[in-house]
C-alpha positions in Angstrom: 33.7 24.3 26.5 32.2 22.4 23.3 29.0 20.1 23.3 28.1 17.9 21.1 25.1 16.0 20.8 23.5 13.7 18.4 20.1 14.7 17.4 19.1 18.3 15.6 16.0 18.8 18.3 19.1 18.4 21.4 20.9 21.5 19.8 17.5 23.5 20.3 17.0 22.7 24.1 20.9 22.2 24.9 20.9 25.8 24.6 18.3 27.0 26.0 19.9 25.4 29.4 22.8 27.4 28.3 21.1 30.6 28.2 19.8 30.1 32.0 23.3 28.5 33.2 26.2 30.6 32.3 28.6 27.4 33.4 27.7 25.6 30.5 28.6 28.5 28.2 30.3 26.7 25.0 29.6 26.1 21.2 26.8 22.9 20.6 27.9 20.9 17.9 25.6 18.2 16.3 26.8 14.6 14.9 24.2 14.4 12.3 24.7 10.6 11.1 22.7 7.9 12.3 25.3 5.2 13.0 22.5 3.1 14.7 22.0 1.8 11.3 23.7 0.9 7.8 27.2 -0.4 7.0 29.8 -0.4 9.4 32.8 -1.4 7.7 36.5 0.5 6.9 34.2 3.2 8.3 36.9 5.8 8.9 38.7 5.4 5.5 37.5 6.3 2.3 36.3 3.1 0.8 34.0 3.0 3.6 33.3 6.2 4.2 32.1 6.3 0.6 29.8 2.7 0.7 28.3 4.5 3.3 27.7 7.3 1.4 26.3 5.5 -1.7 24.0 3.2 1.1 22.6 6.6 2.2 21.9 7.1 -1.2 20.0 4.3 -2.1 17.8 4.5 0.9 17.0 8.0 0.4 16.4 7.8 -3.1 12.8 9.0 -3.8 12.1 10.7 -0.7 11.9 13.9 0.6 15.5 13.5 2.1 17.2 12.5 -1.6 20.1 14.0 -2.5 21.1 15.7 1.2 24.0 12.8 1.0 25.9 15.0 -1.5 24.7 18.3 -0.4 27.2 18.6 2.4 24.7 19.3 4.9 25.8 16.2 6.8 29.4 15.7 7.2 30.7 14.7 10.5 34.5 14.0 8.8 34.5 17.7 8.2 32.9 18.6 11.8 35.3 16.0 13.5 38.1 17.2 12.0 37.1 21.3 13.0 36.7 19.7 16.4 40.0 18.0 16.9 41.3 21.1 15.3 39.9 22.9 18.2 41.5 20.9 20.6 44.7 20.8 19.4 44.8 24.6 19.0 43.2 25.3 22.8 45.0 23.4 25.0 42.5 24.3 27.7 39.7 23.3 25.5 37.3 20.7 26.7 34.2 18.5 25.6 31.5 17.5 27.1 29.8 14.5 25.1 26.0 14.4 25.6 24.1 11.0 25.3 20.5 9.5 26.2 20.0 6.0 26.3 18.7 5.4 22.7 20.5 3.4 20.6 21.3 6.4 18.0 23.5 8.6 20.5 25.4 4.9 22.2 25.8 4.4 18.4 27.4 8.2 17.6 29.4 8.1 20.8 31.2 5.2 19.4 31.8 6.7 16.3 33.3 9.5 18.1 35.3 8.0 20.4 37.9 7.5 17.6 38.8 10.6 17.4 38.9 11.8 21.7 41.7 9.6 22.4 44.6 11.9 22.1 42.2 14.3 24.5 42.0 12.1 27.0 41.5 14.1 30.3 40.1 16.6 28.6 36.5 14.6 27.0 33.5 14.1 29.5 30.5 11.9 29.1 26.9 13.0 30.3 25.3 9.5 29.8 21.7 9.9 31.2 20.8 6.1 31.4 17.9 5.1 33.8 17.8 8.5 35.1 14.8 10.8 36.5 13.7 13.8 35.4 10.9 16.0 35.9 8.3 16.6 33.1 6.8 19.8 31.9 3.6 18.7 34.0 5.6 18.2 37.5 5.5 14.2 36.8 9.0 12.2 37.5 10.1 10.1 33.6 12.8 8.3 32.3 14.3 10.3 29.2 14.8 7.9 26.1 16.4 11.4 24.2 18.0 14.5 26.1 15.4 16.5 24.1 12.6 15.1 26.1 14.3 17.0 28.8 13.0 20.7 30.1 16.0 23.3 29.5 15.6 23.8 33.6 16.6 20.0 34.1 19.6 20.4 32.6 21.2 22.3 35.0 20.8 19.0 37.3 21.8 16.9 34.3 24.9 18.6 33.8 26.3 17.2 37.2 27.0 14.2 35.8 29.6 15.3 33.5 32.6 12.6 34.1 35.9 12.3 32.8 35.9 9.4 30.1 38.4 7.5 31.8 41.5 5.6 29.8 39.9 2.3 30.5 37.0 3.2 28.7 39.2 4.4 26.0 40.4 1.8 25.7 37.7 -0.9 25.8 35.2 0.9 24.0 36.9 1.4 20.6 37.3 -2.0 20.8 33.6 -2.7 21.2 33.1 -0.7 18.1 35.7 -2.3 16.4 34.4 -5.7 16.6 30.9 -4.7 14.9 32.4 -2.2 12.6 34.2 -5.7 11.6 31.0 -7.9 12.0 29.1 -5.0 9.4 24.9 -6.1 9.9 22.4 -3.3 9.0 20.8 -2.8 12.5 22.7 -1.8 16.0 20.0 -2.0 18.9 20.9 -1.3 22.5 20.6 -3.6 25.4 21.2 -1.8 28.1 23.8 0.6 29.6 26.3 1.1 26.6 25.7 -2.8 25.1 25.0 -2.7 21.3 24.3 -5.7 19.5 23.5 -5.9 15.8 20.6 -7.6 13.4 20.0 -8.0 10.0 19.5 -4.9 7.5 15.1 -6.3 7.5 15.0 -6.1 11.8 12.4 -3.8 11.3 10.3 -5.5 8.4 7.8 -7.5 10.9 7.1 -4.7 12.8 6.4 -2.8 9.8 3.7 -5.5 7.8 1.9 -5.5 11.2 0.3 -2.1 10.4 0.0 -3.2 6.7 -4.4 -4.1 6.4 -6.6 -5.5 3.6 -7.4 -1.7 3.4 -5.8 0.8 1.5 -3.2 2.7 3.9 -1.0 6.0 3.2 2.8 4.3 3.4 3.2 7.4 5.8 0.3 6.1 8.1 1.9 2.5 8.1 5.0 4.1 9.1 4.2 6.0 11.3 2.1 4.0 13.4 5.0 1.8 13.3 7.2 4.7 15.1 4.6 5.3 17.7 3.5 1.7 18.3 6.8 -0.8 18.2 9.0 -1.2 21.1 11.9 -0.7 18.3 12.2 1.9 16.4 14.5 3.8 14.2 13.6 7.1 11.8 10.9 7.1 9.4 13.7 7.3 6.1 15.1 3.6 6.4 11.5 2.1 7.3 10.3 4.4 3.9 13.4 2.3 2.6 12.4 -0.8 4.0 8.5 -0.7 2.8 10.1 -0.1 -0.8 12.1 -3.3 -0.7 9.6 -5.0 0.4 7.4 -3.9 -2.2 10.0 -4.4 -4.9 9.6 -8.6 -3.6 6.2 -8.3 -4.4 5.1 -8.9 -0.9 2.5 -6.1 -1.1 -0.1 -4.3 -3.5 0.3 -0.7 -4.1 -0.9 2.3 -6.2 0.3 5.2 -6.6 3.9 6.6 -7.2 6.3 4.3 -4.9 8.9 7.4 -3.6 7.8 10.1 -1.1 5.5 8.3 1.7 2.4 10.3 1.3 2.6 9.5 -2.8 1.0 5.5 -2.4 -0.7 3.5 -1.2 0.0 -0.1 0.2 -2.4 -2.7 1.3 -2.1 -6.9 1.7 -2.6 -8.9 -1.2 -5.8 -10.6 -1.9 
């Protein structure tokens, strides 16, 4: 059995429910891309491949997170292709595709999906949408990420594995195709597995409402932005977005404009 999941902090808790359920004994393999945002287009050829690649770049450029495009820490060509490889060479292999509703892992299962199809019987889908769980404190919740999840819930989780049926793979690639075609900045999720897409500056609004007459850390700004807006997305493209819009003038800052806790941004007089 192979997992994969989406986000770094799943792998953690994913298996620790292994450790107390030997059923679920299997390798946890991350997707580590956020294909909830950025370009879209020729995505699984090389031109495209590499404009996302140099669109990483430029959005990372400054921060603490510069230059891990080109490190190889995150390549999900390379771990797809180990995967299929897997499945080719184990015939009895299977997968079990872990996803919260969040727009990142809808986003990543999408991406995916390209590659399951020839394994078709063989790929399961654990989508916890509009699910209960039980919290740490005994209290019933709604998961928006599987690593909000105790390890001991899991083992309830995990009887929702279903085949991914052929209907769905054939439907859903064509989903993807449509806005790998259409190419905005932003996917957000609706509801069950609907994406829909917006403009690269979605999140600009939300970010200038934290943005005072007073002199505020950029980290501050964004991160009151992560824990207060209904969207949100990680703290490296809204670092990204504050920078453009402070390269338009829209804002006064001091300081050195690249990691967040380096400046400084307030409203203009």
């Amino acid at each position: 059995m192979i997992h994969v999941v989406f986000n770094e902090p799943d792998v953690k808790v994913l298996k620790e429910a292994i450790a107390l359920d030997e059923t679920l004994l299997g390798e946890v393999i991350q997707i580590k891309d956020d294909y909830a945002v950025g370009p879209l287009d020729n995505i699984y050829v090389g031109e495209g491949i590499e404009n996302r690649k140099q669109w990483w770049r430029e959005v990372l450029a400054g921060s603490d997170f510069a230059g891990k495009v080109d490190t190889g820490e995150v390549d999900d060509y390379k771990t797809v292709a180990e995967l299929v490889g897997s499945m080719r060479r184990k015939e009895d292999e299977i997968i079990w595709i872990w996803a919260a509703q969040n727009k990142h892992d809808v986003s990543g299962y999408y991406w995916l999906l390209n590659y399951m199809k020839e394994f078709q019987g063989r790929v399961f889908i654990l989508y916890l949408n509009n699910l209960p769980f039980i919290n740490e404190k005994g209290n019933i919740f709604y998961p928006n990420w599987l690593s909000e999840i105790p390890a001991r819930e899991f083992l309830k989780a995990k009887k929702l594995a279903r085949e991914i049926t052929l209907s769905e793979f054939e439907v859903d690639p064509d989903e993807w195709t449509k806005l790998c075609e259409e190419n905005k900045g932003v996917r957000i999720l609706e509801g069950g597995k609907k994406l829909t897409q917006e403009d690269y500056d979605f999140y600009d609004l939300e970010l200038q409402k934290f943005i005072t007459p007073d002199w505020q850390k950029a980290a501050k700004i964004i991160n009151h932005s992560l824990t207060k807006s209904k969207h949100t997305t990680g703290d490296a493209y809204l670092l990204w977005r504050l920078k453009v819009m402070i390269a338009q003038d829209m804002f006064d800052v001091q300081g050195k404009v690249g990691n967040m806790k380096e400046f400084e941004v307030k409203t203009k007089v």
